[in-house]
C-alpha positions as CSV (number, residue, x, y, z in Angstrom):
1,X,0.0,0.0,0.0
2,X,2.8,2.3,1.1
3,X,4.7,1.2,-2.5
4,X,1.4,2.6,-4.4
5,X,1.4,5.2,-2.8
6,X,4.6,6.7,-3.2
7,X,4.3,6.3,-6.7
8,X,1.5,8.1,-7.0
9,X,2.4,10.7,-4.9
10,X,5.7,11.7,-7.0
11,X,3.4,11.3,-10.5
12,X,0.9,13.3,-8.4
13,X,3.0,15.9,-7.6
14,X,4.3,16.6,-10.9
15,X,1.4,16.7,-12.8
16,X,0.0,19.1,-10.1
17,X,3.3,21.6,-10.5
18,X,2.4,22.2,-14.3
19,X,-0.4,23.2,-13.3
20,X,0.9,25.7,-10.6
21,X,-0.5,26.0,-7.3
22,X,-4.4,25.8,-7.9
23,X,-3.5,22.6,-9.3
24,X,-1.3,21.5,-6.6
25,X,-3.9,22.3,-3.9
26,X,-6.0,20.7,-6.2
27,X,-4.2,17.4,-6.5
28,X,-3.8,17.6,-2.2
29,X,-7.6,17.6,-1.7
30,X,-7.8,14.4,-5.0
31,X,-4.9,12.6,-3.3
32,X,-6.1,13.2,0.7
33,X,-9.1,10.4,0.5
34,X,-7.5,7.3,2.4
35,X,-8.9,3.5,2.5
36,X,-7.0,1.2,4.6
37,X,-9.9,-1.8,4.3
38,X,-9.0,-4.5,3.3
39,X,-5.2,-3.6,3.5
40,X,-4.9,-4.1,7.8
41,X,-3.4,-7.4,8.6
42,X,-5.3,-7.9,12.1
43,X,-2.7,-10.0,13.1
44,X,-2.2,-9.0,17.0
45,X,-3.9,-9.6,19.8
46,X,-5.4,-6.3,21.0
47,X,-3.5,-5.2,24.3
48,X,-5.4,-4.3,27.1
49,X,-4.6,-2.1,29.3
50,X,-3.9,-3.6,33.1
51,X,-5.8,-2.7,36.1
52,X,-3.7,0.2,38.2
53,X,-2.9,-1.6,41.2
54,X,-3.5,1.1,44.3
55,X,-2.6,0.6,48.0
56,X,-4.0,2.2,51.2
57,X,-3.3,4.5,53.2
58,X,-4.3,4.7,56.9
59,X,-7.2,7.2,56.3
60,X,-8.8,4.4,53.9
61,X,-7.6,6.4,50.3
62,X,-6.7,4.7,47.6
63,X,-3.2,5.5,46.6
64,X,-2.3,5.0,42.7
65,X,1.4,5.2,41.9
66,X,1.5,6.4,38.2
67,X,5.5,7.3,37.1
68,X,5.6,9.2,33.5
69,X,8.7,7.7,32.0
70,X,10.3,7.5,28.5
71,X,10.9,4.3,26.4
72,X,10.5,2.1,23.1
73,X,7.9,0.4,22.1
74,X,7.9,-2.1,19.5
75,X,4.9,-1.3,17.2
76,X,5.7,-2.9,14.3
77,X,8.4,-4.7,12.9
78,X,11.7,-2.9,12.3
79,X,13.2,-0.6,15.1
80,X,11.4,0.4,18.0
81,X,9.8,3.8,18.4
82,X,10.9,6.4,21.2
83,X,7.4,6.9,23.3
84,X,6.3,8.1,26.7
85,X,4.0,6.3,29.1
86,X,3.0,6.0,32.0
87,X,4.4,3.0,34.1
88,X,5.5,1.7,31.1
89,X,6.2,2.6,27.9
90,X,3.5,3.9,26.2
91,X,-0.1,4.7,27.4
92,X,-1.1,3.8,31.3
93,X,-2.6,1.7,33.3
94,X,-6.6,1.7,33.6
95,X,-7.5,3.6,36.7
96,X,-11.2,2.0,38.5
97,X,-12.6,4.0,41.4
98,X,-16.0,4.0,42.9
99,X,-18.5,6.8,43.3
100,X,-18.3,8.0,47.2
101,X,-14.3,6.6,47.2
102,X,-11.3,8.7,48.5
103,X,-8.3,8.5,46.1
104,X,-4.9,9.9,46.0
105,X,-2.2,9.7,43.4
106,X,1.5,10.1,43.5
107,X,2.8,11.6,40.3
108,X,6.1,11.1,39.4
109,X,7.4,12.9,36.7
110,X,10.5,10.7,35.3
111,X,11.0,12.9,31.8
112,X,13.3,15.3,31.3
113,X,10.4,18.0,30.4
114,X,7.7,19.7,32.8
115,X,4.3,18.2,31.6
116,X,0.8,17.3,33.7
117,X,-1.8,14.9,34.0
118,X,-5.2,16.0,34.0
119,X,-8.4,14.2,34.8
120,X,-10.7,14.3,32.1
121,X,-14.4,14.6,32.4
122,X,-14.0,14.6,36.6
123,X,-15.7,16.8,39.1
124,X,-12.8,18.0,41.1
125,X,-10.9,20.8,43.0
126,X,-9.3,23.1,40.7
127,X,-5.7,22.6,42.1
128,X,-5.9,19.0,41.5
129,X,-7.4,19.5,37.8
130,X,-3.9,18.5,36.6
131,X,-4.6,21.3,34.2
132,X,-1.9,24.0,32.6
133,X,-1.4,25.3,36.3
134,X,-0.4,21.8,38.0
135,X,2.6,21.1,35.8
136,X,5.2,18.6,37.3
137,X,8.6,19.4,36.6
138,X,11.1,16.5,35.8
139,X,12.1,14.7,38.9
140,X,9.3,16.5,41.0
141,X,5.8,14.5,42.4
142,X,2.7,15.7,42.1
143,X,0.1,14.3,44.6
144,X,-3.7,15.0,44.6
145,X,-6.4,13.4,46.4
146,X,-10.1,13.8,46.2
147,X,-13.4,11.7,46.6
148,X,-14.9,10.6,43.7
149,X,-18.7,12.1,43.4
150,X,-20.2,11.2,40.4
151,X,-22.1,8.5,38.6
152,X,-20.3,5.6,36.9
153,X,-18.4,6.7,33.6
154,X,-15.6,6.5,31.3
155,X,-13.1,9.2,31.5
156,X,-9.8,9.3,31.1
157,X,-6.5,10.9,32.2
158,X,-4.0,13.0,29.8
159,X,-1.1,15.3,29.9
160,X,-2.6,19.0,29.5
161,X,1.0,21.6,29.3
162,X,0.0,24.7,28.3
163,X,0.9,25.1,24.3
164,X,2.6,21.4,24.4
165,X,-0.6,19.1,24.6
166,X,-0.7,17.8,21.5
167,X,2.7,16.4,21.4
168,X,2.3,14.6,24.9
169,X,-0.2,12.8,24.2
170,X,1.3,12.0,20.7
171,X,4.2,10.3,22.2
172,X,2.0,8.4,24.5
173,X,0.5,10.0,27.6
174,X,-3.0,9.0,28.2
175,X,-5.1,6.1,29.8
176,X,-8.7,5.5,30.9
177,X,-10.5,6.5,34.2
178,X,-13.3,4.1,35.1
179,X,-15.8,5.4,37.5
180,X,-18.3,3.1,38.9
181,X,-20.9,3.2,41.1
182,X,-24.0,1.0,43.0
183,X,-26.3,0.9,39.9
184,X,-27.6,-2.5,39.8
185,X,-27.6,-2.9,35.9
186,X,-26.7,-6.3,33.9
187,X,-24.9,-5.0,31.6
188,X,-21.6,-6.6,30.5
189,X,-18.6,-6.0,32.7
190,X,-16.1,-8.3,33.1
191,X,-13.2,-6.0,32.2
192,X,-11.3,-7.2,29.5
193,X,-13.6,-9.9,28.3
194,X,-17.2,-8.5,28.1
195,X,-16.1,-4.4,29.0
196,X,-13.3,-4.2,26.7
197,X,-11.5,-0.7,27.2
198,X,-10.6,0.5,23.6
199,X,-8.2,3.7,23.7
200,X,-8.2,4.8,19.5
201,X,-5.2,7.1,18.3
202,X,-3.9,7.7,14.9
203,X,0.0,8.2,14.1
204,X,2.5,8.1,11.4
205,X,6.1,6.7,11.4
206,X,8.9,8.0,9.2
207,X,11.3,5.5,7.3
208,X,12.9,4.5,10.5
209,X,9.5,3.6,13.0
210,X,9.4,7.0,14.6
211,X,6.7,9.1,15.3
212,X,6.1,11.6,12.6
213,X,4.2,14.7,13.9
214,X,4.4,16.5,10.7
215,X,1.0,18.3,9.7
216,X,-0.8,17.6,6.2
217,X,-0.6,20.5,3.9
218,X,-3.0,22.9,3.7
219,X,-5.1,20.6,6.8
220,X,-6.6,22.9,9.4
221,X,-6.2,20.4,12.9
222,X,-2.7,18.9,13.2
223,X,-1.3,15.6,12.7
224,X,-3.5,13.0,10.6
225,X,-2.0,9.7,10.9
226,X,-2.3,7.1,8.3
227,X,-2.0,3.8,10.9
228,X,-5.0,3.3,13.6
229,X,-3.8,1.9,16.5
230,X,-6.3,0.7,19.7
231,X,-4.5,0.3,22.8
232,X,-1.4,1.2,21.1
233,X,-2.0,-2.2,19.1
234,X,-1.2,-1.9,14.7
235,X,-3.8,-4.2,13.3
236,X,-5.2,-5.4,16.6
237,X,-8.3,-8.9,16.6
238,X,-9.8,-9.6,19.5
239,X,-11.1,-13.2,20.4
240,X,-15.0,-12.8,21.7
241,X,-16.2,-15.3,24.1
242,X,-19.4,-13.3,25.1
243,X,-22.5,-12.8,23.0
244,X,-22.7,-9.1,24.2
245,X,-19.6,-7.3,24.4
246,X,-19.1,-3.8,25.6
247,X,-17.0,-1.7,24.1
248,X,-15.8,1.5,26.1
249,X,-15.1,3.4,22.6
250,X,-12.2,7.0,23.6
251,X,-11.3,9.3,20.8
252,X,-7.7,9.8,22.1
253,X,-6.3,11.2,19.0
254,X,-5.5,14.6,18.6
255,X,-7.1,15.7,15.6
256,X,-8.5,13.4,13.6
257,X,-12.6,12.2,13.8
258,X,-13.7,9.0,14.0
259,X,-17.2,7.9,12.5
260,X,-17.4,4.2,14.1
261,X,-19.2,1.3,12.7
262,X,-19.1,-2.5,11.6
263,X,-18.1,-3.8,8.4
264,X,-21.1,-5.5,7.8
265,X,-23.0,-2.3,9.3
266,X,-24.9,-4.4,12.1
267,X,-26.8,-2.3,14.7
268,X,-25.5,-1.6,18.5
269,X,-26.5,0.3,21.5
270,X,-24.8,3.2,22.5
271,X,-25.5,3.1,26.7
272,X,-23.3,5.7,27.5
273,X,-21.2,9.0,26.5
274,X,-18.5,11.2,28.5
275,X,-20.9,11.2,31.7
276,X,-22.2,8.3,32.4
277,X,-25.3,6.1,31.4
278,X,-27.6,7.1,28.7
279,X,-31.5,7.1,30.0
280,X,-32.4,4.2,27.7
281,X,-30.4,2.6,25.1
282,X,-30.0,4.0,21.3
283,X,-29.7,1.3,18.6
284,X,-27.7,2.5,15.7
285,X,-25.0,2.2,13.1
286,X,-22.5,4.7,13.5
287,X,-21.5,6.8,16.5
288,X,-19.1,10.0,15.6
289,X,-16.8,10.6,18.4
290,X,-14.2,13.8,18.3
291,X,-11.1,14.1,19.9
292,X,-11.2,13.7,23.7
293,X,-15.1,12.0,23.1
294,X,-16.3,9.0,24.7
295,X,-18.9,6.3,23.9
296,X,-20.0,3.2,25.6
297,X,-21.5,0.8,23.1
298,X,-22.7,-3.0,23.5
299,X,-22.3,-4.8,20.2
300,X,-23.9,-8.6,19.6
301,X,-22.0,-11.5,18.0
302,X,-23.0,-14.8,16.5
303,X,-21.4,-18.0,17.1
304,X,-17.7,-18.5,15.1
305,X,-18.6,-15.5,13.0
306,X,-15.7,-12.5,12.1
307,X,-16.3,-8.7,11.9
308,X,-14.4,-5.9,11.3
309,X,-14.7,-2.2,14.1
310,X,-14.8,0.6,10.9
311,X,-14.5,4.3,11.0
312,X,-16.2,5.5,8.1
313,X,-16.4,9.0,6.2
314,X,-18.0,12.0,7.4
315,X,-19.4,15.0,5.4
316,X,-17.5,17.6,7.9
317,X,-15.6,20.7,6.4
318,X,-17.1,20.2,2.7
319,X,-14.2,18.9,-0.2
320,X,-11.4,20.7,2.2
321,X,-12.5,18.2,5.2
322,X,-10.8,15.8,2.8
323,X,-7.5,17.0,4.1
324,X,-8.0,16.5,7.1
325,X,-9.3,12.8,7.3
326,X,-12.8,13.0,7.2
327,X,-13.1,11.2,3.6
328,X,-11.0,8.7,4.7
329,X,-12.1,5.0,5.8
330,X,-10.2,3.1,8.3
331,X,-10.1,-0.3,9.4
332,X,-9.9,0.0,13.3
333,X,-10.2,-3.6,15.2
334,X,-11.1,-7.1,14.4
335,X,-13.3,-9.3,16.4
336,X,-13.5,-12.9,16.4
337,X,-16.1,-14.5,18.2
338,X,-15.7,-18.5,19.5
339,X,-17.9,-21.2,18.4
340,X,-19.9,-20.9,22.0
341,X,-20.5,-17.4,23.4
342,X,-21.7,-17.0,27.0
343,X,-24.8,-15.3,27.8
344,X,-25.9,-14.1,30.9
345,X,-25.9,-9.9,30.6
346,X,-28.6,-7.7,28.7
347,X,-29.2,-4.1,28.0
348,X,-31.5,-2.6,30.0
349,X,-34.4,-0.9,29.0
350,X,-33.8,2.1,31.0
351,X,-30.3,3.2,32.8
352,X,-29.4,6.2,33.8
353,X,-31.1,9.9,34.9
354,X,-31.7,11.5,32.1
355,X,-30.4,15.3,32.2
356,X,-32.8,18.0,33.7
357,X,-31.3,21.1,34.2
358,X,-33.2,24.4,33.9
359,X,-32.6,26.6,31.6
360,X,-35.3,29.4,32.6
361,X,-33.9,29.2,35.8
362,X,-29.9,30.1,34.6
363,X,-28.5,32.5,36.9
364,X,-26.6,33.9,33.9
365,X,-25.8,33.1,30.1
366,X,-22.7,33.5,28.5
367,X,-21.8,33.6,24.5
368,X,-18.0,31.8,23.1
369,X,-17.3,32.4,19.6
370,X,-14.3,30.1,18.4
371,X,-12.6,30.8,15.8
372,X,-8.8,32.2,14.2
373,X,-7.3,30.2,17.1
374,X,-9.0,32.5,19.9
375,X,-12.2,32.0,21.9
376,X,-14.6,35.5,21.9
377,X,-11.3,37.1,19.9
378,X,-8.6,36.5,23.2
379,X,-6.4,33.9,23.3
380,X,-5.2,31.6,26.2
381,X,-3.5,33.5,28.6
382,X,-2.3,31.7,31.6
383,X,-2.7,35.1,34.4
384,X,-5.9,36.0,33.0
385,X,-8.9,34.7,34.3
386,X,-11.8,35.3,32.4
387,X,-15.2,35.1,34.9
388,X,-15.9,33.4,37.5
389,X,-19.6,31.5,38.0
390,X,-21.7,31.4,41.2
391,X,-21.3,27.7,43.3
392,X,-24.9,26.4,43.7
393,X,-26.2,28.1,40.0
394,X,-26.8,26.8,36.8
395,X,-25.8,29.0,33.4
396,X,-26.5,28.4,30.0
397,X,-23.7,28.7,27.5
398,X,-23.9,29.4,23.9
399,X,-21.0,28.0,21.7
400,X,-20.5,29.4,18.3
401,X,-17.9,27.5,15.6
402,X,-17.5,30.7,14.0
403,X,-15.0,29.5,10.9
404,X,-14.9,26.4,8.2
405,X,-12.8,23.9,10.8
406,X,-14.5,21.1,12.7
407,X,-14.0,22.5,16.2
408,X,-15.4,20.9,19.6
409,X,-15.7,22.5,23.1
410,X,-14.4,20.6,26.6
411,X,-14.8,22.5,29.8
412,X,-13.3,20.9,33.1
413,X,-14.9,20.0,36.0
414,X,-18.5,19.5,34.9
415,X,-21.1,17.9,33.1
416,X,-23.7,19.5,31.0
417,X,-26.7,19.1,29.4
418,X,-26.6,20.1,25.4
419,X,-29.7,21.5,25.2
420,X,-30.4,22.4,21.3
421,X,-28.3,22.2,18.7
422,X,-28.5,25.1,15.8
423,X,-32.2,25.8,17.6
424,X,-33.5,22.5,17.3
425,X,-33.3,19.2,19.8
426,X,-29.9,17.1,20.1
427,X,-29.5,14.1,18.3
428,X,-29.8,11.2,20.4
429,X,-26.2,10.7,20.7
430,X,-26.1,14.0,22.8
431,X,-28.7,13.5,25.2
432,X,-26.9,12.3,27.9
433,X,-24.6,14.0,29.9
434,X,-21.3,15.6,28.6
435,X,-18.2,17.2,28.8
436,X,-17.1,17.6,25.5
437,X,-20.0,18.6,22.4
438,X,-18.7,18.6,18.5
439,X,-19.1,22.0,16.8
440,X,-19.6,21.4,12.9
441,X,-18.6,24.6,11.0
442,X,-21.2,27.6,11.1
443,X,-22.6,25.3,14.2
444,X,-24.4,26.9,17.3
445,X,-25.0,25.0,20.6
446,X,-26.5,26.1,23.7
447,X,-25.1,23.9,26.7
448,X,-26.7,24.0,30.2
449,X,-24.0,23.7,33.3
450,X,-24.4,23.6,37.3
451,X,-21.5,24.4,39.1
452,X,-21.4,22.3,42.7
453,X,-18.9,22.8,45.1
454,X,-15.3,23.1,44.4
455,X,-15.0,27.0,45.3
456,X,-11.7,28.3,44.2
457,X,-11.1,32.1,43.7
458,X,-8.0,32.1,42.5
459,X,-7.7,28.7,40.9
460,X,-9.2,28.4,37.3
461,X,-10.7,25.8,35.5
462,X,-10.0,25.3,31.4
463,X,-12.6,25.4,28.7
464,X,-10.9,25.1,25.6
465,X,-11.3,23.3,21.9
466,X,-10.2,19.7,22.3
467,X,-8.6,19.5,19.2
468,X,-5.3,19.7,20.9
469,X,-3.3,22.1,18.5
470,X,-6.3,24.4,18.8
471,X,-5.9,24.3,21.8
472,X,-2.4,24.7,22.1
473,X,-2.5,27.5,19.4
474,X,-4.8,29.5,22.2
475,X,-8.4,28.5,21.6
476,X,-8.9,28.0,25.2
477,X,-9.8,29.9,28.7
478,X,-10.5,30.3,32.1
479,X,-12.7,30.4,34.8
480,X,-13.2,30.3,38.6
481,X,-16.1,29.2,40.6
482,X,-16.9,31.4,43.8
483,X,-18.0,30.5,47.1
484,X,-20.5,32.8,48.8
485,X,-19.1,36.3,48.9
486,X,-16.0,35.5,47.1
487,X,-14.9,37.4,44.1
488,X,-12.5,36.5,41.0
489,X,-9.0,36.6,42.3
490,X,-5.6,36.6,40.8
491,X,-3.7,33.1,39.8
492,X,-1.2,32.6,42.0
493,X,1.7,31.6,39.5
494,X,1.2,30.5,36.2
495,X,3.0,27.5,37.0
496,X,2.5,26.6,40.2
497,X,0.9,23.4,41.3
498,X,-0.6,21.9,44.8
């Protein structure tokens, strides 16, 4: 494939220079479209993650060790590739904690560059977000503790340095965050087996098996990789012994989109997105996750049968999306299923609480237009904090994609409730709780939040565009939430952490 390519590209290219540089843009957006089905081996097993391994500590707290170190990994064969991982390396252990649990982390930092860990889609105090303000220097330990308060979820954990994001997680930083909690549901969960973590990240290698971080011309979101990996597994099977299987689907890539679905295009159920349980299932085809989006999907297989996990096209950014992967098809993961399948788990007919905040009742409403890199025409800045919101209120936020690139908006510490998108109701894929909501070009959202507990003046939370060289560029801000009588105060150092 690689071969075919090449020559193309060079007979590409020089027909396209005739032609000057309408024609070579031209022959960019003809040449962008990639199709890897059919061409993936699925010759590995997929690698799953291990179980983080905590201790206690005499107030009852779970204590996770988690050490960022540097390494090779042997992707594919050839030489090994230079990564970073977290106690190991590349990726991290999965972290499990229950709802109502203390836990406590000691993180080491053993790279020779400051970077963080941040706590994706938890409810948390500000100083141990892990955000741009916690960074860890090299040979320093960072160690936060809180109690977990929220319903069962996936979330995840990723490096989040101000301006360097994107290229910590590209060499490796990142692992998943499950969150459960005393909900009595039958749904599969047997980790590994039946709940099968599936962390999905595109990269490209250069001629020697390296991470290449280079950009596609004339693409508007950073690096588009050309290999899918899950789990940091090329070409990954896995062997099903369970009828139902869940599938806790992450979008940990940087920039590119995934539009997930079967080869053969059988319906699943989604049961869950970044906060937790869904009210009642949604049978589908496809679920579109953006970078830093999660789904929870439970997929039947027959007896002995063979399918292939897809991520197929999406009509995002018109013929320029083309550039930046959204014509593309991808062969992600292939599953095997044994000639006898347990049974034993269902999906419910109805799960979680379905999201009810009140928008009439909004304390206050607030407009962000992204777009050119900025967020309402500022960008990032780390001393500047931008508003702070009342503890105890709910606001409605308006969120504007105010340019031609796929943007999406994260903001930390909370889940909301999407409550219309471009005036009329969210699909069903956006009904449940979230912290992170796509934003199509031209698109308008209006996002109801409630803001419990946490009070910091003077520690901010992010909000930002999650693709990460968006983000990084300075599509991003900040904000406090206040405690009773408290007003906005002053970050204490823009890199100091707790």
């Amino acid at each position: 494939m690689r071969r075919r390519k090449a020559i193309a590209l060079t007979l590409g290219i020089g027909g396209a220079l005739v032609l000057g540089p309408a024609g070579f843009y031209g022959y960019r957006l003809a040449a962008a479209k990639l199709d890897t089905v059919g061409e993936v081996a699925f010759d590995t097993p997929l690698a799953v993650p291990p179980l983080a391994e905590p201790t206690r500590d005499p107030s009852g707290a779970k204590v996770f060790d988690l050490e960022l170190r540097s390494g090779r990994t042997q992707f594919a064969d050839g030489a090994a590739t230079a990564t970073w991982g977290v106690n190991g390396a590349f990726l991290g252990p999965t972290v499990r904690a229950r709802r109502g649990e203390e836990v406590a982390f000691t993180v080491r930092n053993g790279l020779d560059e400051a970077t963080s860990i941040h706590w994706h889609g938890m409810r948390l105090p500000a100083v141990m977000d892990g955000g741009p303000h916690q960074e860890v220097a090299p040979g320093e330990t960072w160690t936060p503790q809180w109690t977990v308060d929220q319903p069962a979820a996936t979330l995840w954990y990723h490096p989040h340095p101000h301006g360097k994001t994107a290229a910590h997680v590209y060499r490796g930083l990142a692992g998943m965050f499950i969150v459960d909690d005393d909900a009595d549901l039958n749904l599969p969960r047997t980790y590994g087996v039946d709940d099968v973590p599936m962390i999905v990240q595109d990269r490209k290698f250069d001629g020697d098996n390296q991470f290449d971080d280079g950009a596609p011309l004339f693409g508007a979101l950073g690096v588009i990789g050309d290999r899918v990996m899950v789990n940091g597994t090329l070409g990954p099977y896995f062997d099903v012994t369970t009828r139902l299987v869940r599938l806790r689907l992450l979008n940990g890539s940087g920039a590119r989109t995934y539009h997930f679905g079967f080869g053969d295009d059988r319906p699943f159920s989604l049961v869950a997105t970044d906060g937790g349980l869904l009210p009642e299932p949604w049978e589908t085809d496809r679920i579109r996750l953006t970078p830093g989006e999660r789904a929870e999907i439970v997929v039947a297989f027959a007896p002995g049968e063979t399918v292939d996990l897809r991520s197929y096209p999406s009509d995002i950014g018109g013929p320029a999306g083309r550039l930046d992967g959204f014509a593309d098809r991808l062969d992600v993961c292939r599953f095997r299923a044994a000639e006898r399948l347990g049974e034993g788990t269902e999906v419910p007919a109805a799960m979680g609480a379905a999201p009810a905040l009140d928008a009439a009742e909004a304390a206050a409403e607030r407009s962000f237009t992204l777009g050119g890199d900025k967020i309402n025409g500022e960008a990032m800045a780390m001393e500047r904090i931008d508003f702070g919101v009342r503890v105890d209120t709910t606001e409605v936020w308006e969120v504007v994609n105010d340019n031609g690139f796929l943007h999406n908006f994260h903001v930390h510490n909370v889940q909301f409730q999407v409550l219309d998108v471009d005036g009329a109701e969210p699909p069903p894929a956006l009904r449940g709780w979230k912290d992170t909501v796509p934003l199509m070009p031209g698109e308008r959202n209006r996002l109801a939040l409630r803001f419990s507990e946490h009070t910091d003046p003077n520690v901010p939370y992010m909000y930002h565009c999650h693709v990460l060289k968006h983000e990084d560029e300075g599509m991003m801000g900040q904000f406090v939430v206040l405690g009773e009588g408290e007003e906005v105060g002053e970050v204490p150092g823009a890199h100091a952490h707790g």
